[in-house]
C-alpha positions as CSV (number, residue, x, y, z in Angstrom):
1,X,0.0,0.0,0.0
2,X,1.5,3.3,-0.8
3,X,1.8,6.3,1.5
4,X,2.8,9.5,2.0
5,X,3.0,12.1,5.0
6,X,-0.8,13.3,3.9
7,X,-2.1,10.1,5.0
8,X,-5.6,10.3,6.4
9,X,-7.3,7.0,7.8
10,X,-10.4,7.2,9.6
11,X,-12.3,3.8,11.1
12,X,-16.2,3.3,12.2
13,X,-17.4,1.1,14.3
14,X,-20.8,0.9,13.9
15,X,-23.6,-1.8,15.4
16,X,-25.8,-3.5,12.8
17,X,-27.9,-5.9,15.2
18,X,-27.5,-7.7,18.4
19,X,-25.0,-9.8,16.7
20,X,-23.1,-8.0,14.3
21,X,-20.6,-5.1,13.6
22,X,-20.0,-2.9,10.6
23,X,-16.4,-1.9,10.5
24,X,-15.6,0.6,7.9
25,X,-12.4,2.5,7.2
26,X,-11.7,5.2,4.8
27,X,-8.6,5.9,3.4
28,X,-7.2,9.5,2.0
29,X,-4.0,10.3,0.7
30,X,-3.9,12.7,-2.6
31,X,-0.2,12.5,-3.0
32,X,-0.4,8.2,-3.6
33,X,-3.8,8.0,-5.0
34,X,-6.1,9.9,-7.2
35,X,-9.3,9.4,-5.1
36,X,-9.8,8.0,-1.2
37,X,-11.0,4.8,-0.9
38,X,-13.1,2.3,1.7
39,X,-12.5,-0.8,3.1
40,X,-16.0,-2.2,4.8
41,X,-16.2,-6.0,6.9
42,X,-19.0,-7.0,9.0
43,X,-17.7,-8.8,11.8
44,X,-19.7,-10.9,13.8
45,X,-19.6,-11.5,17.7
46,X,-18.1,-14.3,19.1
47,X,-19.0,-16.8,21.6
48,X,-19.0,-16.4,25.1
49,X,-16.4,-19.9,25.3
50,X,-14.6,-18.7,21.5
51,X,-10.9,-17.5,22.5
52,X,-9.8,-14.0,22.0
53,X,-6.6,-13.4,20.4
54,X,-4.2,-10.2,19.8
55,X,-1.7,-9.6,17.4
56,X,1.0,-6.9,18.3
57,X,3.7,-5.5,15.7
58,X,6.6,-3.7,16.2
């Protein structure tokens, strides 16, 4: 993905039901693309006994 220092990136986080998640993020940066973009997912909430993992980058 290419960036530049006018990167803008903003995220939602918006309930859909009782179950269900809508997370959105738009992306903005003139100087590496001609027009911003958006990246949607619906993610879905796990069970109570499913394990919850994290991921961490340096």
């Amino acid at each position: 993905m290419r960036i530049s220092e006018k990167l803008e990136v903003i995220e939602y986080l918006t309930p859909v039901s009782d179950n269900e998640i809508l997370y959105r993020v738009e992306v903005m940066d003139p100087l590496a693309y001609r027009e911003e973009f958006v990246i949607e997912r619906t993610i879905a909430r796990r069970s109570d006994n499913e394990p919850i993992y994290e991921v961490a980058y340096d």
